[in-house]
N, C-alpha and C positions, 0 to 999 in steps of 0.2 A: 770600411772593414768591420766594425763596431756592429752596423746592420745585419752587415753577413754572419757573423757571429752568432748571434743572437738569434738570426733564423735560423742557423745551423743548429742550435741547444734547442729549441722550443721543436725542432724537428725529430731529432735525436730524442728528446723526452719523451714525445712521444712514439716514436719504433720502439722505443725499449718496451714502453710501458704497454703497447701490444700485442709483443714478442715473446718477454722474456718469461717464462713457464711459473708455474708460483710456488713449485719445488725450487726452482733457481735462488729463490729470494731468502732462502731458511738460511739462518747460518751453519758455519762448516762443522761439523763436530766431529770428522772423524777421517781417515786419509780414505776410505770410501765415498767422500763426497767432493772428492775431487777426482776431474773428469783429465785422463791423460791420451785419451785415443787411440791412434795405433791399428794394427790388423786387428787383431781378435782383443776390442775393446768392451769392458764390462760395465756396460752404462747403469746407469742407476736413472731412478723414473725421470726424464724431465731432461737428458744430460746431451744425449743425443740431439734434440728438437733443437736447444740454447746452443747448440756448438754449430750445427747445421747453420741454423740463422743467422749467426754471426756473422761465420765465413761468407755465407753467403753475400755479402756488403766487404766484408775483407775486414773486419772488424777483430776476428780472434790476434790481428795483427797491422790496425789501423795506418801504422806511421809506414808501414814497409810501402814498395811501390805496387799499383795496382796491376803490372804486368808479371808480379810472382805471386797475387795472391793475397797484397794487404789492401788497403783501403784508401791509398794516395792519400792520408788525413796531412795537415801540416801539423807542427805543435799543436796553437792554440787548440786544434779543432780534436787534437788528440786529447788534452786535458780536460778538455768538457766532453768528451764520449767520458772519459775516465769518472767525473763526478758527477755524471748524469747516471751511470752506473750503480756510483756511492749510495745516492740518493735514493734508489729503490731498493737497495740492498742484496745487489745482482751478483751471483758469483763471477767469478772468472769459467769462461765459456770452456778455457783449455788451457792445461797445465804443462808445460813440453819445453825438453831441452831444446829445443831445436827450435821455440821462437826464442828461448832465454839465453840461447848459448852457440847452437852452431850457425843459427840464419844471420844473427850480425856479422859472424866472421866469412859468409857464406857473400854475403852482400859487399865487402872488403876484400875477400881475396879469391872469389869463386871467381871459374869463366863462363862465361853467358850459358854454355849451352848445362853449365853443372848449378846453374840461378835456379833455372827455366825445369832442371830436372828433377831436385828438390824442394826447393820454396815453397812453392803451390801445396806441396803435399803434406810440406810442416804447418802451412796455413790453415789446412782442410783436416788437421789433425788424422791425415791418412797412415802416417808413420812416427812411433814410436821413438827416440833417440836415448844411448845411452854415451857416455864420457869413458873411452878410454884411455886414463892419464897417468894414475899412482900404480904404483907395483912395490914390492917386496921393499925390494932396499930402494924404490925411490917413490919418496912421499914428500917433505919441505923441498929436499933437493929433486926436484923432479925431473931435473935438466940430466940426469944419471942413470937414466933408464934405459933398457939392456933390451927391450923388446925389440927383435928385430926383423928387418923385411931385405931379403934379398934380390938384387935385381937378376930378373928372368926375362927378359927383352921387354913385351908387352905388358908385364906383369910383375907383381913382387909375390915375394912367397914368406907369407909370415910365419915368427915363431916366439912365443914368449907368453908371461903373463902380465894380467891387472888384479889390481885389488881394491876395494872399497869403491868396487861399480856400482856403480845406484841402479836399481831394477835390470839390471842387464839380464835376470830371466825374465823379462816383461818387454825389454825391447827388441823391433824389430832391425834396427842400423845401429851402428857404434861411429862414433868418430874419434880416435884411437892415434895418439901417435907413437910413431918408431922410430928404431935405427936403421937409418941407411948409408953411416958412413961412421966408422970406430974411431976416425984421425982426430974426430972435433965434440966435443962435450955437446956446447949447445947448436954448433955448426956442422949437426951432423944428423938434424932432428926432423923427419918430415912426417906431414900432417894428412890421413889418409881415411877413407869411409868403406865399411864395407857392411854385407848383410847378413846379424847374427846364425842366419840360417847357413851360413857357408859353411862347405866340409871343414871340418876340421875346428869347430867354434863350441864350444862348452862352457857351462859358465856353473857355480855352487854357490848357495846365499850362504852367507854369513850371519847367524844368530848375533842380537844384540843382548844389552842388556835389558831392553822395552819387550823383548821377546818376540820382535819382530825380525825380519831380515829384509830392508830393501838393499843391503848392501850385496855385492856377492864378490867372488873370486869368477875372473873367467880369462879362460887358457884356448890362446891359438897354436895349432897344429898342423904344419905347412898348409897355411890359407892363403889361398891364392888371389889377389887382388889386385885387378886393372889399373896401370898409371890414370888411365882416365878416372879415376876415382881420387885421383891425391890433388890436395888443395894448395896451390903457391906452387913455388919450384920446388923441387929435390934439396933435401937439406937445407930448408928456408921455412920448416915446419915449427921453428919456436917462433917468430914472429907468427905466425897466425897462433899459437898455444898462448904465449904474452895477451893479445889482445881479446881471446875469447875468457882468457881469468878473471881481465877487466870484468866481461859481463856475467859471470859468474860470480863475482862478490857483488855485482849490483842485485842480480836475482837474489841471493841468501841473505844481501838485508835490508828485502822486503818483509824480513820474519819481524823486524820490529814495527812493522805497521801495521794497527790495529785493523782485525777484519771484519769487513762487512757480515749486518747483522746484529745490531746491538751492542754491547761492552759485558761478555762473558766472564770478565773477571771479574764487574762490580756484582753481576745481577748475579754470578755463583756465590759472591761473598755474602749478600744476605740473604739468598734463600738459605743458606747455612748460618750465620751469625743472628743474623735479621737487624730489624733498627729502634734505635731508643726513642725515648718519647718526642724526641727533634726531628725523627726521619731521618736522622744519618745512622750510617751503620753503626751496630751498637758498639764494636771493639774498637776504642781510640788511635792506639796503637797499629793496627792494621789498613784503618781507616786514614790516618796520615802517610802510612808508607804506599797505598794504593795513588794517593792522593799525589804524591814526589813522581810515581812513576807516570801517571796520566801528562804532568807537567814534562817530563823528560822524551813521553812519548809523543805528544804534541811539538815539541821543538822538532824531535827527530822525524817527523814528516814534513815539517816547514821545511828543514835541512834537504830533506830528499827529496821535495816538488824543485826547490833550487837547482840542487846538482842535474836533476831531470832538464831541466832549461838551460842549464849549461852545458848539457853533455852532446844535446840535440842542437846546440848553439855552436860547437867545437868550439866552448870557453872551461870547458870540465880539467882539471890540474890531473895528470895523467896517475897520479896516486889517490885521490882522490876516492876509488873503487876499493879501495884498502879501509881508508878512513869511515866509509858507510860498512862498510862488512863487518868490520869489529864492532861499532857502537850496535848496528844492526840485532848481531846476535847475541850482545851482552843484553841488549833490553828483551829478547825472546826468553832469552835465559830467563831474568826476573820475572817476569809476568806468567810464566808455568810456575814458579817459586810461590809467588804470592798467591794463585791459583791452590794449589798444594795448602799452603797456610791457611786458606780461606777455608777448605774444605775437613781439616783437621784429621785425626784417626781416620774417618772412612774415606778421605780421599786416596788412599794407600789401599783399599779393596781393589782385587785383580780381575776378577772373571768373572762377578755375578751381572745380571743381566739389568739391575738398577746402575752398574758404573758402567755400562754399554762395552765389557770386556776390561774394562782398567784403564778407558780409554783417556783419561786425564792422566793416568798414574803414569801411562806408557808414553803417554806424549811430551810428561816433562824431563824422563829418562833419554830420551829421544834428542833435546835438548841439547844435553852435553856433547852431545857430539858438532851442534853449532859451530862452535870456537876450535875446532877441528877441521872439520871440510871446505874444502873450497878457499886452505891456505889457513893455517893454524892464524891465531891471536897473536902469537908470539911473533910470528911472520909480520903477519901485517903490522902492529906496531916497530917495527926494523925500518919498515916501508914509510911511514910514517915519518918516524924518526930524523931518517935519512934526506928523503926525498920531499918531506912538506916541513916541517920542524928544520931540516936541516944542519941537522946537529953533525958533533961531530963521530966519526966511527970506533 
């Protein structure tokens, strides 16, 4: 097995190393160099080639099975594509709800012919996905959501809104849950897919404070959509919503994992600081707290190649996705902080074309919203509390 292995990486070394485009290899500096696909996708030079190729091996989705589009990899075979990756300093081919979020639940609670009808095409980065979850009055308590879908024989006919859609003007699908049943809070929640272009689908971004908006508000308007589109039974839609948050707090803290491409927060600290007659950075002070956080963020990937082998092992503690989410986004937090500190007065410049638009200033605003999505701080430590600590209520 050892042999195999080992042919497998020296094989893998090199496809990448002939493959991958050498735009691929730059680091990320900006939410434009990240590639999310979709119908009318706007590639950036190189973005296209690196995503194609991938797929093409099944690789933008290695571990999934090769008859939807992944790569039949096992584990090990999957964590050495991942640090054969590392090592050239290769982006991520494709950034999509729909490997991070709706294909595991797709793989758990889809029926063959709904595997077979999307999979492929979240593999192939053909379709865009957004999350239709939070609304108005329901954001922690999400189980309280009033969006509803009435049954029309073959069909439901939706009506209601969401809020704090992530690119929902950018996506092509939603996967959206409803009401289909008023008697039961969360026994009355089914889990359903439709295409943002259907009559009746509108959506409005929400301005942040980064002065961006990937968020938006968007409002269905008797939209009409196929049972054959709903995922598990009728009113058995929180059990698939329960286990795709799982993967959604596993996605959000990937933010505390340093990206490939160097270490931007040292090498921004002293092109700004610079370094004393030692070679170290010249600010002490700055220089020990970078120093705490590299230590904190090195455990925190040892922690999460773990849970990664545990999760793929079904030994993963079913809270567990809580526990990575919070640490996750508390270390994302700090490291735009210390980014900011590093860069002093002019890292607080907005628009000129030396801070590539405010592109650090907006990223670390951008931030705060971390410990918000995808199940507030306060949530997950409850979860924690509760469910690993075991404490009492």
């Amino acid at each position: 097995m050892t042999q195999d292995l080992d042919t497998f990486r020296s094989e893998t070394r090199a496809w990448l190393e002939a493959n991958c485009p050498p735009e691929m290899r730059e680091p990320v500096r900006s939410e434009k160099d990240a590639n999310w696909g979709g119908r009318n996708p706007d590639f950036q030079p190189g973005q296209k080639e690196w995503m194609n190729a991938m797929a093409s091996r099944g690789w933008t989705v290695p571990d999934w099975p090769k008859a939807y589009g992944g790569g039949g990899l096992n584990p090990a075979e999957t964590k050495i594509l991942r640090e054969e990756m590392a090592a050239i300093k290769a982006r991520n081919p494709l950034n999509s709800f729909g490997i991070s979020m709706l294909g595991p639940a797709l793989l758990k609670y889809g029926t063959e012919e709904q595997k077979l009808e999307h999979l492929t095409k979240i593999a192939r980065g053909e379709i865009r996905w957004c999350q239709g979850y939070s609304e108005p009055n329901a954001g922690s308590d999400l189980a309280s959501l009033a969006t509803s879908a009435e049954d029309a024989g073959d069909h439901y006919i939706v009506n209601g809104q969401k809020v704090w859609t992530s690119y929902a003007d950018k996506a092509d699908w939603i996967f959206c849950l409803v009401r289909t049943d008023k008697s039961s809070k969360q026994g009355g929640i089914s889990f359903v897919l439709f295409d943002m272009a259907s009559e009746g689908v509108s959506t409005k971004p929400i301005l942040l404070i980064s002065g961006y908006s990937p968020f938006c508000e968007t409002f269905m308007d008797n939209v009409k959509v196929p049972k054959s589109q709903r995922i598990h039974d009728e009113n058995k839609g929180w059990d698939v919503a329960k286990y795709l948050l799982g993967h959604e707090r596993e996605m959000i803290s990937g933010m505390g994992l340093a990206s490939s491409g160097g270490n931007p927060l040292l090498d921004g600290a002293i092109a700004t600081i610079g370094l004393d007659a030692e070679g170290r950075l010249a600010d002490p002070l700055l220089r020990g707290a970078i120093a705490m956080f590299e230590v904190r963020a090195k455990a925190f990937g040892s922690m999460s190649e773990r849970f990664i082998d545990e999760l793929k092992a079904g030994r993963a503690h079913p809270a567990q996705p809580s526990m990575m989410k919070y640490y996750g986004t508390e270390l994302n937090k700090s490291r735009h902080e210390l980014m900011m500190a590093a860069g002093g007065s002019d890292a607080l410049e907005w628009e000129s074309e030396g801070s590539r638009g405010g592109a650090e200033a907006r990223a670390w605003l951008r931030t705060k919203a971390n410990s918000i999505e995808g199940g507030t701080s306060e949530v997950q430590l409850n979860i924690i509390a509760k469910r690993i600590l075991e404490l009492p209520a």
